[in-house]
LUMMI-76530 format. One record per residue (C-alpha): residue in three letters; x, y, z. Coordinates in steps of 0.05 Angstrom, whole numbers, padded with zeros to 5 digits, always signed. Layout:
<recs>
ALAXYZ ...
</recs>
This chain:
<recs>
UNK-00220-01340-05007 UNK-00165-01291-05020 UNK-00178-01215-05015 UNK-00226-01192-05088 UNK-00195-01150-05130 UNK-00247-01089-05137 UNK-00265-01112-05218 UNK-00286-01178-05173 UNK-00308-01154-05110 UNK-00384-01158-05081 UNK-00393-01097-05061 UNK-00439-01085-04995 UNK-00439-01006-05006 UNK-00448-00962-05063 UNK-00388-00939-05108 UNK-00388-00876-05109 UNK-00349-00854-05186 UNK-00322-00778-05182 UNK-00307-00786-05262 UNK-00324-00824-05325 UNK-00310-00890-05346 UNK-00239-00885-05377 UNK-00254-00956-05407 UNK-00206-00963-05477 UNK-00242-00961-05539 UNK-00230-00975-05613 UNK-00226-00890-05614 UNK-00210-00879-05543 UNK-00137-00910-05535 UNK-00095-00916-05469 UNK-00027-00904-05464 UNK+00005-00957-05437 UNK+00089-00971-05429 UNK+00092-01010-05492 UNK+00053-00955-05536 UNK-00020-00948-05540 UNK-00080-00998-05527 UNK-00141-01009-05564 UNK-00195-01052-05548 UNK-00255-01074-05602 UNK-00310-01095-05581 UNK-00328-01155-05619 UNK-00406-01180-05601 UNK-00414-01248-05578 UNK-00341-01255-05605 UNK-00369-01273-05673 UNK-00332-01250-05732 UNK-00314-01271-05800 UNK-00253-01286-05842 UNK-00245-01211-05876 UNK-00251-01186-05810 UNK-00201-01230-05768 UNK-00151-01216-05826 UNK-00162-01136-05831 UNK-00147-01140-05753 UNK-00081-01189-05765 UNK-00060-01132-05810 UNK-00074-01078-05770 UNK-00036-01121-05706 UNK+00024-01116-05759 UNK+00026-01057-05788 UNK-00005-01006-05738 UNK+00013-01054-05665 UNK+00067-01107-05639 UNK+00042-01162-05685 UNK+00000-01196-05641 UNK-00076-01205-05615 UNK-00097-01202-05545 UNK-00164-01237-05513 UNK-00210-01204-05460 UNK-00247-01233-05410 UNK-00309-01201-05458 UNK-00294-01243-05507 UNK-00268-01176-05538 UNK-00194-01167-05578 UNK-00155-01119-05565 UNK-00077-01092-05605 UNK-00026-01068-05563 UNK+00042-01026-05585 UNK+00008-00978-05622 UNK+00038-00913-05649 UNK+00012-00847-05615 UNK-00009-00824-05689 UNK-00041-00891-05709 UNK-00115-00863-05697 UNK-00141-00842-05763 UNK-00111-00906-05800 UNK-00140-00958-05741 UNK-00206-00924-05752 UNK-00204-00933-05823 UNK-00188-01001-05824 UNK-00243-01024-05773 UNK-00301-00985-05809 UNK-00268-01038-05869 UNK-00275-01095-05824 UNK-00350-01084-05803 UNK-00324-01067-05731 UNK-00342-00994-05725 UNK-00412-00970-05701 UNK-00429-00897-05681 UNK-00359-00870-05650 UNK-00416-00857-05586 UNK-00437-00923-05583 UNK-00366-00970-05594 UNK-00350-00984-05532 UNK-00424-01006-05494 UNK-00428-01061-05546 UNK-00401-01109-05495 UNK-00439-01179-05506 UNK-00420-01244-05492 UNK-00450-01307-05519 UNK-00449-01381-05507 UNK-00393-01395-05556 UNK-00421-01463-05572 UNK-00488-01443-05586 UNK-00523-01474-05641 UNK-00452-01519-05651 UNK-00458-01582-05605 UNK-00506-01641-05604 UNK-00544-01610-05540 UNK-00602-01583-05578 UNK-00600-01515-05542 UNK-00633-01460-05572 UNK-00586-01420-05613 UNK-00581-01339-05587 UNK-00528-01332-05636 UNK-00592-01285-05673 UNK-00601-01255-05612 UNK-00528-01227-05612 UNK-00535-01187-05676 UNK-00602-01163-05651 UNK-00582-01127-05588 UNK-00521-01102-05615 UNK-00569-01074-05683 UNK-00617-01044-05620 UNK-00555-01020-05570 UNK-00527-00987-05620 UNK-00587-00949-05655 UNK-00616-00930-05577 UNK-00594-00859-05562 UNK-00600-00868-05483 UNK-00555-00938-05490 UNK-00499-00894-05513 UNK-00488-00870-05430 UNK-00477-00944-05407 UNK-00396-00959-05395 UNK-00348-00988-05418 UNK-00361-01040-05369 UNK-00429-01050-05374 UNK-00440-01124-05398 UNK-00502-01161-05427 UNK-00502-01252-05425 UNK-00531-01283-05480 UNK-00540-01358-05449 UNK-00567-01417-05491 UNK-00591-01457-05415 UNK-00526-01483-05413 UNK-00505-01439-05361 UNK-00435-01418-05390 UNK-00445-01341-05397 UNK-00492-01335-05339 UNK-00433-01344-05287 UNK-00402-01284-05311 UNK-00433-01238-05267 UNK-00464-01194-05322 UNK-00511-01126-05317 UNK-00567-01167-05360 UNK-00573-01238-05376 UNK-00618-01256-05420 UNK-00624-01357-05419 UNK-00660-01379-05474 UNK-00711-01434-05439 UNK-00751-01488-05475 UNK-00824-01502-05439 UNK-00894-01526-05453 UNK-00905-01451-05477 UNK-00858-01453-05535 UNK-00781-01420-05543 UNK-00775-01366-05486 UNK-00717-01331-05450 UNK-00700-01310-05363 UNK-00681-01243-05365 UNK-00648-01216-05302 UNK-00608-01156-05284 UNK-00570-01165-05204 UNK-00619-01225-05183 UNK-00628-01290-05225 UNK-00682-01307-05162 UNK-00715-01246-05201 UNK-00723-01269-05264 UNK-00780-01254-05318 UNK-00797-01291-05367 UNK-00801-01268-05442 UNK-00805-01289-05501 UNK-00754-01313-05549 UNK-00776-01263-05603 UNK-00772-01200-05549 UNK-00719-01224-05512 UNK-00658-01176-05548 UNK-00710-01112-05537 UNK-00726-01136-05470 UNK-00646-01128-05449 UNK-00644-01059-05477 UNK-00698-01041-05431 UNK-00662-01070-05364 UNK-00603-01027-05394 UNK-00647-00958-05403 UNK-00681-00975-05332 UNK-00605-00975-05300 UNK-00591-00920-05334 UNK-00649-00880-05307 UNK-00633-00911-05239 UNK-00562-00878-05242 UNK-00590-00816-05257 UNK-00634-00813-05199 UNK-00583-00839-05153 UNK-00528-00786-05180 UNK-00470-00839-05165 UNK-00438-00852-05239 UNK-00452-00916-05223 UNK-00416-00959-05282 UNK-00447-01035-05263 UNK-00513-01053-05239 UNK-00486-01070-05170 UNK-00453-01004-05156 UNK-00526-00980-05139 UNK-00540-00958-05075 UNK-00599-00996-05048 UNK-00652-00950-05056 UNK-00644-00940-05124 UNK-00633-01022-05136 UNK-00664-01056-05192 UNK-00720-01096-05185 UNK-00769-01150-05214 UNK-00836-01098-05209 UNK-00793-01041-05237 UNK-00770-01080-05302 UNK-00837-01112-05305 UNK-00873-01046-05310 UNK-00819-01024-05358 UNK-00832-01082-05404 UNK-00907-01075-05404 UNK-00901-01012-05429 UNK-00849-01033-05491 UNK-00912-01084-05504 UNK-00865-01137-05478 UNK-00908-01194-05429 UNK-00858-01214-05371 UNK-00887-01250-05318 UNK-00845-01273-05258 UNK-00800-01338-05270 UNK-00808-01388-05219 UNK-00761-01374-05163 UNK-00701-01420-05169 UNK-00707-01422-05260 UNK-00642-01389-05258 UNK-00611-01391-05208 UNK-00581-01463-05218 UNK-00562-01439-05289 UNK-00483-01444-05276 UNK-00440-01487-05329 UNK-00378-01493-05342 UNK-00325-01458-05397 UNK-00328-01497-05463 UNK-00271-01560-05464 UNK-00212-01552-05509 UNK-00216-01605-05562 UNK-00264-01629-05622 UNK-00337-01611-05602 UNK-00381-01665-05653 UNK-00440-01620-05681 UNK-00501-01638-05718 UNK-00502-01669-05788 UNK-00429-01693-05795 UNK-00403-01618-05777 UNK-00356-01607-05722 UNK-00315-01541-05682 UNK-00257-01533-05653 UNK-00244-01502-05585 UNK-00172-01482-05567 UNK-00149-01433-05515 UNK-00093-01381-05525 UNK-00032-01384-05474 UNK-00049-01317-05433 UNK-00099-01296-05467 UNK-00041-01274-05527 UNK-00038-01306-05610 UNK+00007-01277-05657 UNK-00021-01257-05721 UNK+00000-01316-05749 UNK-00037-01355-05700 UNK-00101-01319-05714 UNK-00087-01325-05788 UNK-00083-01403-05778 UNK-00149-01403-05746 UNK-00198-01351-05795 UNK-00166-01389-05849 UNK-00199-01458-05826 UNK-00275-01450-05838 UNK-00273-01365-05847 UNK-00306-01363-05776 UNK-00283-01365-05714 UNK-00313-01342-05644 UNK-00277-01312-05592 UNK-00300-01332-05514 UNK-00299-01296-05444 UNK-00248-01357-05430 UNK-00195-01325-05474 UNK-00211-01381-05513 UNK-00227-01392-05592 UNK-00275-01434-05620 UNK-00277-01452-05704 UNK-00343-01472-05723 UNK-00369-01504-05793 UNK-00308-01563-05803 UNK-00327-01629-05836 UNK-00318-01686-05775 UNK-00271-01733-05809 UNK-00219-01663-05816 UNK-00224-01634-05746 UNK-00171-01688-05710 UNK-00119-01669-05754 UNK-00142-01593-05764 UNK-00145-01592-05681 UNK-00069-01625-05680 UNK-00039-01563-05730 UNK-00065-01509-05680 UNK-00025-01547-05626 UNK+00031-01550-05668 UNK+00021-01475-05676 UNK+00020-01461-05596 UNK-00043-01464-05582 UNK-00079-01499-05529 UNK-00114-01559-05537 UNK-00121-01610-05489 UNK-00150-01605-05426 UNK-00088-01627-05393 UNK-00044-01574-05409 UNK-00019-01530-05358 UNK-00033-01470-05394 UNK-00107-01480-05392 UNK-00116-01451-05321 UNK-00064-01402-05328 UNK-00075-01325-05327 UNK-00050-01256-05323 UNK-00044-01178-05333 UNK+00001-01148-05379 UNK+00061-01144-05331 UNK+00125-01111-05346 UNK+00139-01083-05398 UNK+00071-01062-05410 UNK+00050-01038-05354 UNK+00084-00976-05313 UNK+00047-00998-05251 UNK+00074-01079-05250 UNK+00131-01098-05202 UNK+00148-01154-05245 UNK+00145-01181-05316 UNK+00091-01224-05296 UNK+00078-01266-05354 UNK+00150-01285-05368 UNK+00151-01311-05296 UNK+00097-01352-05311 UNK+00114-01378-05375 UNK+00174-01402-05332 UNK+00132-01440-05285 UNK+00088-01467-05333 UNK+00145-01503-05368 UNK+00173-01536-05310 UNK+00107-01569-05307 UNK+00110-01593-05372 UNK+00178-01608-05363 UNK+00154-01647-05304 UNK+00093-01671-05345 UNK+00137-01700-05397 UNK+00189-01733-05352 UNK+00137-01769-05318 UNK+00105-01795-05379 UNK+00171-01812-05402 UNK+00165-01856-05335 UNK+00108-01887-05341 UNK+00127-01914-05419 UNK+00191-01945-05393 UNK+00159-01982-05332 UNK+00089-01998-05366 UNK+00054-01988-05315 UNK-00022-01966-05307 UNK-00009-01901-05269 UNK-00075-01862-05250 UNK-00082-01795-05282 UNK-00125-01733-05280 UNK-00187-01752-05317 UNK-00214-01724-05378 UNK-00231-01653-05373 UNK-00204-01635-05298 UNK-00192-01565-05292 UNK-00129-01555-05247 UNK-00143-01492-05197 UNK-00130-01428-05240 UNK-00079-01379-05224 UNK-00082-01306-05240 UNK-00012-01274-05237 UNK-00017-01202-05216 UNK+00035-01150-05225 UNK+00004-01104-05171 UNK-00048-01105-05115 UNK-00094-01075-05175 UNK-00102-01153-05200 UNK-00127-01128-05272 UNK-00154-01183-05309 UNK-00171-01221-05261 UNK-00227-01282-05266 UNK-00283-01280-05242 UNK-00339-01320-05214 UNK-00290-01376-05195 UNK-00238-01405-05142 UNK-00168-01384-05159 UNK-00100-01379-05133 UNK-00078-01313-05132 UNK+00001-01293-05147 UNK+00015-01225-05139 UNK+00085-01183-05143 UNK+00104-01147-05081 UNK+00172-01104-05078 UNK+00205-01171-05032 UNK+00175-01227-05090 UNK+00104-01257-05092 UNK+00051-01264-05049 UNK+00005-01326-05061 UNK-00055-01339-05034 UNK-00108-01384-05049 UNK-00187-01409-05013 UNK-00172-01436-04948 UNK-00101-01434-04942 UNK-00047-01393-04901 UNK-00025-01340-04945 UNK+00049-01342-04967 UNK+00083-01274-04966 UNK+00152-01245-05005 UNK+00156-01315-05047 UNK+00222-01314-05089 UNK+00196-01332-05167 UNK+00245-01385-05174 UNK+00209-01422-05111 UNK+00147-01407-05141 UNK+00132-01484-05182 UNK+00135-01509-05120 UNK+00092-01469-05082 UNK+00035-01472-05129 UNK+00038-01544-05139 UNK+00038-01541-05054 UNK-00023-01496-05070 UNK-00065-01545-05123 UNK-00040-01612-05079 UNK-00070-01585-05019 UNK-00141-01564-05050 UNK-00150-01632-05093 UNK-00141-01661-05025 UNK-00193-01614-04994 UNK-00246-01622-05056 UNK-00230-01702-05058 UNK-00251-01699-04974 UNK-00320-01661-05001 
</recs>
């Protein structure tokens, strides 16, 4: 596996923080190369059509005209003016967005976007979303978690869960009725709560890490930045829930940890009762307002996914085809063939003072030569009519994350990757189980990472 980036790293010491989490907020902006940065939280990624459009707006007006996707499931505007403050504010109080300026930027949730929208029959935590974020935000205590803190909101598909989060809360159906794992560093320490508890119950793991940071004096900003003797553990948050009037016994030992599923598939997800959603992905994580006007004008919901992904819930069945074929028209991705689907990056030059490279640009280049390839060899195929065999529904190629620095913000994970990262002499790319290649020119680049993906289809189809 190529070297973790320290967002991704598993960490066999404590980190020791000499200063507070400088994590951007919807108040606390970072100046970055291209103007200033905002980030707003958005919980579970759920938001309405007034909302979406205040934001497109504000993108406009206040920002560069686009939308940017987190790895939270979070949006953020970029090109803001230094002065823009006061009128950003204004307009997300408008847009529902705006808790407590102390509490805006712990209100970092993700959900399983397609809870409650497929024909799984999963429980639906999409309640359990506004819950938390209604207790995070009223909880005095919850105000001194970070920026980076994280809570998982799984449905027992397994989707959120392999997102590495502080507290994960997987709603679990048994002989005992609706009931949720809730786990903090260990899912072989899970409790089990119920359903009905199960929001206050990951406020509590939140408060107990809190007091654990105290008493360890390290700033600590994730649950496994503890030093050992102040870890987390099952009796602790056990005790802790007894005395919120919460029963928790002890999960059996392997309940969660097998919960690990994948992202949700681009395309037309068929829901219950002749309703369907839509799940596209946005080409670096990046939509133009006109993009995200396209899709909160569709139903007047949409979802926003730790994938840098969007899903539309609430269309009739018979409409989603041709609804799903305008947002490809518009750019967006949605197939699970398409290059862009396993495609990352950071900001990259201009954006970013600290990038060798204007990352993204680089690899919009080598994502068109694959389509470029993609195309020719369709074009192929028609002429000879031949059967040729191709990747099968749903493959996911091996993702790349495009760096601009050693720093690798942004980067996935929880997953294998391929990592491409500028140097002063080109790229260096390195991927699981192969030779790293060092000072890589970026117009030899296509081939390389084709090399790269050849080579570990090979070694997965030999597993």
């Amino acid at each position: 596996m190529p070297p973790q980036p320290p967002s991704a790293a598993v960490r066999d010491e404590p980190v020791i923080r000499d200063r507070g989490d400088a994590c951007p907020g919807a108040l606390r902006l970072h100046a970055a190369d291209d103007g200033y940065l905002a980030r707003i939280r958005i919980p579970g990624g759920m938001l309405d059509a007034d909302a979406a459009l205040l934001l497109a707006d504000a993108a406009d007006r206040l920002g560069d005209g686009h939308v940017d996707l987190t790895s939270r499931g979070n949006a953020q505007l970029r090109g803001l003016g230094a002065s823009c403050g006061g009128e950003l504010r204004g307009v997300l109080v408008r847009a529902g967005l705006l808790p407590a300026p102390t509490h805006e930027r712990v209100r970092n949730i993700v959900a399983s976007p397609l809870t409650g929208l497929d024909r799984r029959g999963l429980p639906d935590v999409a309640p359990w979303v506004a819950e938390l974020d209604r207790l995070l935000c009223a909880s005095a205590p919850a105000a001194g978690l970070s920026g980076r803190f994280l809570f998982a909101l799984d449905d027992g598909r397994g989707d959120v869960t392999s997102l590495d989060a502080d507290v994960n809360l997987t709603a679990v159906r048994d002989g005992g009725g609706d009931r949720a794992l809730l786990w903090t560093a260990d899912p072989a320490d899970a409790l089990l709560v119920g359903a009905a508890d199960a929001p206050k119950a990951a406020l509590v793991a939140a408060e107990y890490f809190l007091d654990a940071v105290r008493a360890a004096g390290t700033r600590a900003w994730r649950v496994s930045e503890l030093p050992a003797e102040h870890a987390l553990d099952r009796e602790g948050l056990g005790g802790r829930l007894a005395a919120a009037g919460i029963p928790a016994p002890a999960a059996p030992g392997s309940a969660a940890a097998s919960l690990r599923g994948p992202a949700p598939e681009p395309g037309v997800v068929e829901g219950p009762g002749g309703a369907a959603a839509l799940s596209v992905l946005a080409p670096l994580g990046r939509l133009s307002t006109a993009q995200w006007r396209a899709l909160a004008a569709l139903t007047g919901r949409i979802r926003l996914t730790p994938w840098r992904g969007i899903v539309v819930p609430g269309l009739p069945a018979g409409a989603a085809g041709e609804a799903l074929a305008a947002l490809a028209e518009a750019g967006l991705v949605t197939g699970s063939d398409d290059p862009w689907r396993s495609v990352t990056a950071c900001t990259g030059q201009p954006g970013c003072a600290k990038s060798r490279a204007d990352v993204r640009a680089d690899a919009r280049a080598v994502v068109a030569q694959a389509q470029a390839q993609a195309q020719a060899q369709e074009r192929e195929r028609e002429q000879a009519r031949a059967r040729v065999r191709t990747p099968a529904q749903g493959t996911r190629l091996l993702p790349v994350h495009w760096s601009g620095c050693e720093r690798r913000c942004g980067h996935p994970r929880g997953t294998a990757w391929a990592d491409v990262v500028a140097t002063a002499d080109g790229y260096d790319l390195s991927a699981a189980g192969q030779t790293p290649r060092r000072g890589v020119p970026a117009s030899e680049l296509p081939a390389a990472l084709a090399a790269v993906r050849r080579t570990t289809s090979h070694d997965a189809a030999k597993k």
